[in-house]
C-alpha positions as CSV (number, residue, x, y, z in Angstrom):
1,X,-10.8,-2.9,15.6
2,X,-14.5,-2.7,14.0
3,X,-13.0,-0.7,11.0
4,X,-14.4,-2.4,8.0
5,X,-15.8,0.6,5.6
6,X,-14.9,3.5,3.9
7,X,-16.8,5.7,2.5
8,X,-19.8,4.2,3.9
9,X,-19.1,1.0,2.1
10,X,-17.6,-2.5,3.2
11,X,-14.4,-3.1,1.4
12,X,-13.1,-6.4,0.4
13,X,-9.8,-8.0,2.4
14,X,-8.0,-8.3,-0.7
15,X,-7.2,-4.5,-2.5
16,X,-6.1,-4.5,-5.9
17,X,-2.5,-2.8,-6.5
18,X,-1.4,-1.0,-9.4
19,X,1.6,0.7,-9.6
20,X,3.1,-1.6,-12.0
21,X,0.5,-0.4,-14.4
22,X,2.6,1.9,-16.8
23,X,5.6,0.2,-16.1
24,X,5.2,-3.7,-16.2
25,X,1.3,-3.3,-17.9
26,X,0.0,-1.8,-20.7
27,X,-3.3,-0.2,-20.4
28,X,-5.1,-3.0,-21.5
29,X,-3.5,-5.4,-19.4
30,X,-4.6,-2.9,-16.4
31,X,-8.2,-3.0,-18.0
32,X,-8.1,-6.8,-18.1
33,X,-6.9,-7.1,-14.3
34,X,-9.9,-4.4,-13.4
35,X,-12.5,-6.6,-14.8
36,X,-11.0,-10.0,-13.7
37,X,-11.0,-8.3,-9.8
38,X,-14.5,-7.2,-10.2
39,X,-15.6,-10.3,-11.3
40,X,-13.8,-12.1,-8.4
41,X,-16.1,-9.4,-6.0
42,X,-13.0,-7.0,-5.7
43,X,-14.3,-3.6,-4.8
44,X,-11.6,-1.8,-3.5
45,X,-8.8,-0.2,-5.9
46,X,-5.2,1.9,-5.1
47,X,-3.1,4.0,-6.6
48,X,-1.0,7.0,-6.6
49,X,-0.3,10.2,-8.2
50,X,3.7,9.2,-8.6
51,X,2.5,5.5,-9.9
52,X,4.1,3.5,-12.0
53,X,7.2,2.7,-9.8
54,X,10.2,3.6,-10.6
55,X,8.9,6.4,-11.1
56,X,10.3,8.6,-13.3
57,X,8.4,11.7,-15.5
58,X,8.0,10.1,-19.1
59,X,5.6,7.3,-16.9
60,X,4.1,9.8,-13.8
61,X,0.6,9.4,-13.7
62,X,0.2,6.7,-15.9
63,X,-1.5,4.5,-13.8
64,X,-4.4,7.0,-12.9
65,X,-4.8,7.6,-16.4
66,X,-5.5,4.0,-17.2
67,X,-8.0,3.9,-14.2
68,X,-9.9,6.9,-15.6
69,X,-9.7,5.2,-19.0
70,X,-11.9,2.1,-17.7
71,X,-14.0,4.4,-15.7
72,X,-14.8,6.5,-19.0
73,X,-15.1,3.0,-20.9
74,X,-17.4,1.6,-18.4
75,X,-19.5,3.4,-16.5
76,X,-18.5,2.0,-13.5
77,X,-17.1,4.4,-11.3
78,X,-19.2,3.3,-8.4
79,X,-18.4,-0.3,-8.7
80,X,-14.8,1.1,-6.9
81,X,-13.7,2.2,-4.1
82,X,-11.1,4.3,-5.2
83,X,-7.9,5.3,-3.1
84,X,-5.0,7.2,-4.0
85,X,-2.2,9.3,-2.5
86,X,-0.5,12.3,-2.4
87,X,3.6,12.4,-2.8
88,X,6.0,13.6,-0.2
89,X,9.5,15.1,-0.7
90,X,12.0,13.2,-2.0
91,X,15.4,13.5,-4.5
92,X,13.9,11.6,-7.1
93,X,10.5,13.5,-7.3
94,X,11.5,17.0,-8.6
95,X,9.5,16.4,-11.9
96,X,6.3,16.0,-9.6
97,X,5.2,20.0,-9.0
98,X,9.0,20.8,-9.0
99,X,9.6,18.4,-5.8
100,X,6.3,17.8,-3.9
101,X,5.5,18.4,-0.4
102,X,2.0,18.4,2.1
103,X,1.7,21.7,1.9
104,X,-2.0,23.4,1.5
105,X,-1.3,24.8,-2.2
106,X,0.5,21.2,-3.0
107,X,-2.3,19.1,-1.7
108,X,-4.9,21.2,-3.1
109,X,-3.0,20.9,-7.0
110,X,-2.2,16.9,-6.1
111,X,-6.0,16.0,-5.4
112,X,-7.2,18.3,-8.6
113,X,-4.8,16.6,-10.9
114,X,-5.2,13.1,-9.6
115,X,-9.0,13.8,-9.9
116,X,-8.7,14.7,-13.6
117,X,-6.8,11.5,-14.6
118,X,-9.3,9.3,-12.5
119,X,-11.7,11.2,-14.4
120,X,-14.1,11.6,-11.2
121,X,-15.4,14.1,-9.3
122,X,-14.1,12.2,-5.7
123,X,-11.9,10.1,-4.3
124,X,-13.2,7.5,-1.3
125,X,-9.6,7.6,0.3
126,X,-7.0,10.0,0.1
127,X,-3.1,9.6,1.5
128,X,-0.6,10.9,2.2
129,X,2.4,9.1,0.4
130,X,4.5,9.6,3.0
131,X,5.5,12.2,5.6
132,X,6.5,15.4,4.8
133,X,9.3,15.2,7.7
134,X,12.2,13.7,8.7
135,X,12.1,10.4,9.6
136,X,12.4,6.6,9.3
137,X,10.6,5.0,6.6
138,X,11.4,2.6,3.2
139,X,13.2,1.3,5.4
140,X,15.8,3.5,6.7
141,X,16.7,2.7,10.2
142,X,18.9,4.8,12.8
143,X,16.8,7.6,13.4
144,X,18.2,11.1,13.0
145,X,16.3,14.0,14.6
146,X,15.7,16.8,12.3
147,X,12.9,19.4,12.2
148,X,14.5,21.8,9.2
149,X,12.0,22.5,6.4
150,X,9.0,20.3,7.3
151,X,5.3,21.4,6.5
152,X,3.3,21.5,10.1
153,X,0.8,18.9,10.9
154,X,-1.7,21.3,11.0
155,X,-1.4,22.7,7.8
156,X,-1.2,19.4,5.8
157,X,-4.1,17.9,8.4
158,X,-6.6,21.4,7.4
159,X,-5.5,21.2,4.1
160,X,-7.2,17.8,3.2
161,X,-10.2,18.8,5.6
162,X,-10.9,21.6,2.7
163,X,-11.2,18.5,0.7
164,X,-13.4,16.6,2.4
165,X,-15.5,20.1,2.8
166,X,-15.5,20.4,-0.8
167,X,-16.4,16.8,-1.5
168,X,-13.0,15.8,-3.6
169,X,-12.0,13.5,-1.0
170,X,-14.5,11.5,1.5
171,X,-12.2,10.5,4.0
172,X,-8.8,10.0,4.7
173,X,-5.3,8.1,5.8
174,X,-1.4,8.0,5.9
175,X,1.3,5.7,4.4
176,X,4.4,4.9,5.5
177,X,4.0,6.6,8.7
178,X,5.3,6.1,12.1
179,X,3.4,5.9,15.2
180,X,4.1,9.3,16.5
181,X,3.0,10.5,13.2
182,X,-0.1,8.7,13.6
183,X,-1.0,9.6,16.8
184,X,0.0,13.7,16.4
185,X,-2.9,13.4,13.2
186,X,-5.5,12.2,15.0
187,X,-4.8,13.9,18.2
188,X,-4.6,17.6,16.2
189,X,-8.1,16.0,14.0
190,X,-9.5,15.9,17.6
191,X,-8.4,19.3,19.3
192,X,-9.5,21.2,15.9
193,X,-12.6,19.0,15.2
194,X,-11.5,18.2,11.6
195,X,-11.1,14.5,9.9
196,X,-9.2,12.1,11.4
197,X,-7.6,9.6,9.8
198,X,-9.0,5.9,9.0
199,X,-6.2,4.4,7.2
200,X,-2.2,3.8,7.8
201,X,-0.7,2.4,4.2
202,X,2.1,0.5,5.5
203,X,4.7,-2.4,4.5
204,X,3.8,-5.9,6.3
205,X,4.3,-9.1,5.4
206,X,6.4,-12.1,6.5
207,X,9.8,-10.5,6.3
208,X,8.9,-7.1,7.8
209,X,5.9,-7.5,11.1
210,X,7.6,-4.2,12.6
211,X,3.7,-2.9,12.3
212,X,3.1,-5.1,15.3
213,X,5.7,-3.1,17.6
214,X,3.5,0.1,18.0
215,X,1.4,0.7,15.0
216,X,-1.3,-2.4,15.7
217,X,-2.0,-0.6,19.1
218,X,-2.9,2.6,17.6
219,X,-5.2,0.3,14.6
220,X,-6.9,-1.3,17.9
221,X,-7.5,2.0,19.7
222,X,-7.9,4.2,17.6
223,X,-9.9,2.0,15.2
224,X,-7.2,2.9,12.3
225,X,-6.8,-0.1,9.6
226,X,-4.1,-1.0,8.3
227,X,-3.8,-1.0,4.3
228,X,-0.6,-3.6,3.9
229,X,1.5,-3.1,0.9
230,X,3.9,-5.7,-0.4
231,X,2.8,-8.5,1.5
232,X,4.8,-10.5,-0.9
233,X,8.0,-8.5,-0.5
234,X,8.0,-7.8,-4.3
235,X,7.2,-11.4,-4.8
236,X,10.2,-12.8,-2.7
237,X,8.0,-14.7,-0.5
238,X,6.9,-16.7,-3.5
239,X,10.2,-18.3,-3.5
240,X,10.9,-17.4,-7.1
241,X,14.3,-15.5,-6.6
242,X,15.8,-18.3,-4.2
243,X,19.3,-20.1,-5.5
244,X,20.0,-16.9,-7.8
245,X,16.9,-17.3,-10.3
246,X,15.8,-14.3,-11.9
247,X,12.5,-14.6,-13.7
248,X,12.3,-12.8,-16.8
249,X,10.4,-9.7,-16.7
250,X,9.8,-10.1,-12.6
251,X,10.3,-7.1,-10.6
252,X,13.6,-8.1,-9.3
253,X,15.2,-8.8,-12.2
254,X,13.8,-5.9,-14.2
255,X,14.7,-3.3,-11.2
256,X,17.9,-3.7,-9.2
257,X,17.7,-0.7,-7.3
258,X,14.8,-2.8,-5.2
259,X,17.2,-4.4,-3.0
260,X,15.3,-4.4,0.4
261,X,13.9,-7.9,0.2
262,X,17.3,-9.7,-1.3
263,X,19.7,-9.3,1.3
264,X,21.3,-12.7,3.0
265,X,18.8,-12.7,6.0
266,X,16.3,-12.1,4.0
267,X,17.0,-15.0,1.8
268,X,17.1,-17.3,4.7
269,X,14.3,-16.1,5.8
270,X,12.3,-16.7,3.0
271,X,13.7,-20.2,2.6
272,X,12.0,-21.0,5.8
273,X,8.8,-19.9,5.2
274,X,8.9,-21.8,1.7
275,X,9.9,-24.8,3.0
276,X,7.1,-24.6,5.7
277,X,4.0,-23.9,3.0
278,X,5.6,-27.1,1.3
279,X,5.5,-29.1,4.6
280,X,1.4,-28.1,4.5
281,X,1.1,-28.6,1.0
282,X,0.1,-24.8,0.3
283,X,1.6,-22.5,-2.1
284,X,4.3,-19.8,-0.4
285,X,2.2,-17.0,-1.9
286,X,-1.0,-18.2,-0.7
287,X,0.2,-18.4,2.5
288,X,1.8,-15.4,2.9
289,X,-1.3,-13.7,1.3
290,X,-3.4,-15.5,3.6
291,X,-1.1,-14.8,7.0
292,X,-1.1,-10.8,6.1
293,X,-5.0,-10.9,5.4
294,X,-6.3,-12.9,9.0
295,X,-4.1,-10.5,11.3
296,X,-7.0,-8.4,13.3
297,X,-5.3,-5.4,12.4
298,X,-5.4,-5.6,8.8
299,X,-8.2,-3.9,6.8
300,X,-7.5,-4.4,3.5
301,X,-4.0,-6.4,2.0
302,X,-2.8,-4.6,-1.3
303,X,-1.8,-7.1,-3.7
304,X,0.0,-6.6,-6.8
305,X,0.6,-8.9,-10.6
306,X,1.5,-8.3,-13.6
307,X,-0.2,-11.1,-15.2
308,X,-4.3,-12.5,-14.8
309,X,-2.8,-16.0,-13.4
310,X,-0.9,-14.2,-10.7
311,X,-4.0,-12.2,-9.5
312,X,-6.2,-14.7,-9.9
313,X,-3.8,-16.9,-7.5
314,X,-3.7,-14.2,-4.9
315,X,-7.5,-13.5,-5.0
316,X,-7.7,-17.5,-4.3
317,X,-5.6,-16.3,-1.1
318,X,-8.3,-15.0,0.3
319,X,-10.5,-18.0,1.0
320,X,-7.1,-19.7,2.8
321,X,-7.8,-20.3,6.6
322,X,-4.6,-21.2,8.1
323,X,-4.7,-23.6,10.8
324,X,-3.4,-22.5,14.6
325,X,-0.5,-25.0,14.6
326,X,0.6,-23.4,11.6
327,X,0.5,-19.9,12.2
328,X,2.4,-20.9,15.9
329,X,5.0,-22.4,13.7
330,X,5.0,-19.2,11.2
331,X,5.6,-17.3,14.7
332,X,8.7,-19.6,15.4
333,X,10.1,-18.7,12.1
334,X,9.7,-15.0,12.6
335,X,11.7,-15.8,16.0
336,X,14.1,-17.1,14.0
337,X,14.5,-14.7,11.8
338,X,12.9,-11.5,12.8
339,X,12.3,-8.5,10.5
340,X,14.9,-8.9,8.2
341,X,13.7,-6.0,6.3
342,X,12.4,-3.9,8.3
């Protein structure tokens, strides 16, 4: 994969996360993690119009707000590159445009309003949440085939090429997508000779590789990079939840509804991978930081904290060279205990 730019500009491997900012963080705690990233050489920022999670409409847009806030502040727009996304359907988004979808109108109103909270004229990257179909992702499993109410391809696809036309949006990706998905985009971008997309936004970390099945092919080929979101399985992987513990004010123990990294198998799992960044005296975090980070497919790894100490201890991540006996025996784990939440 040569991927290593977008907009014309060489992002960093470590992306700074923020949809705990409106939520978890107070504006000026987002302000204080902007700065801190910058001044670690952080260029590259993401967010969402639906952010903070749980999202919910007292907090929607939040997070873009605080963004635009620094921007306004500072004056230093182009220190970023900025990427955000556009929400699909969903039950619990009905407050969001009266239940969002990828539909030209929606994507059109979704980039406007996201571009007035960022207070910019552009975005570097724009996404789509997630598809506007049926299909398997957040984990569900046992795919069902249904093709009832679902905006076409092409429409969402010539949608945000009117965006890139315009100048709103320089180029663009998808999250949580499959590799059908992936594939139908950029086939369509190629047989109508509009964008294609340079991005997938997808889960991958220790406890979920099931990007590796089909989706690193079509990084490789298609030179598509992968964006990895919780590469700490909402902090799991640090090892803080084991034996019951529930950290005051961690995501866990604030929102039980996030359930996809505390299952038995999952807690084994994670057990594992602890005890082996003890056995190499590193720090869980680091290494599971550091393991998402090297993989050849990976363009960017999204992390997330709620305090300075945390982000400053996954920035540190990045310098971490993990050595091949180790990553053979991280490969044994996973053996032992594949995806167990997928």
């Amino acid at each position: 994969m040569q991927l290593t730019q977008i907009n014309g500009r060489t992002v960093t491997p470590i992306c700074l996360g923020t949809m705990t900012w409106g939520e978890q963080n107070t504006e000026a705690e987002a302000h204080s993690q902007i700065d801190y990233a910058l001044e670690r050489g952080i260029n590259f920022m993401d967010c969402a119009e639906m952010y903070p999670v749980p999202p919910k409409p007292e907090t929607q847009g939040l997070t873009e707000q605080y963004i635009g806030n620094w921007f306004a502040k500072t004056g230093r727009r182009e220190d970023w590159v900025v990427a955000t996304k556009a929400a699909g359907p969903g039950n619990t988004m009905e407050h969001l445009r009266g239940g969002p979808r990828h539909t030209r109108a929606h994507i059109h109103q979704a980039i406007d309003d996201s571009l007035r909270r960022l207070q910019t004229d552009y975005v570097d990257l724009y996404q789509l949440h997630w598809p506007d179909r049926n299909t398997n992702y957040f984990g569900k499993l046992g795919y069902v085939h249904q093709e009832a109410d679902e905006t076409p391809i092409e429409e969402s696809l010539a949608a945000l090429a009117e965006l890139v036309e315009q100048g709103k949006v320089r180029q663009i990706g998808l999250s949580n997508e499959t590799p059908w998905g992936a594939m139908r985009f950029l086939h369509l971008a190629e047989k109508m000779g509009l964008p294609k997309i340079v991005t997938i936004q997808n889960p991958y970390n220790l406890l979920n590789r099931t990007y590796e099945v089909g989706l690193a092919e079509v990084s490789h080929r298609e030179n598509v990079g992968l964006l990895a979101y919780s590469p700490l399985a909402f902090g799991a992987l640090s090892g803080k939840y084991l034996n019951g513990q529930r950290p005051a004010n961690a995501r866990l123990t604030l929102f039980t509804r996030f359930s996809r990294y505390n299952n038995p198998h999952c807690v084994q799992a994670i057990e594992a991978y602890v005890e082996l960044a003890r056995e190499y005296g590193l720090d869980p975090s680091q290494m599971a930081l550091a393991y998402v980070t090297t993989r050849p497919f990976v363009l960017s790894n999204i992390i997330g904290a709620t305090s300075l100490e945390q982000l400053s201890d996954n920035i540190d991540s990045m310098e971490m060279r993990l050595s091949d006996e180790l990553i053979e025996k991280i490969d044994a784990t996973h053996l032992n205990h594949p995806n167990p939440a997928p």
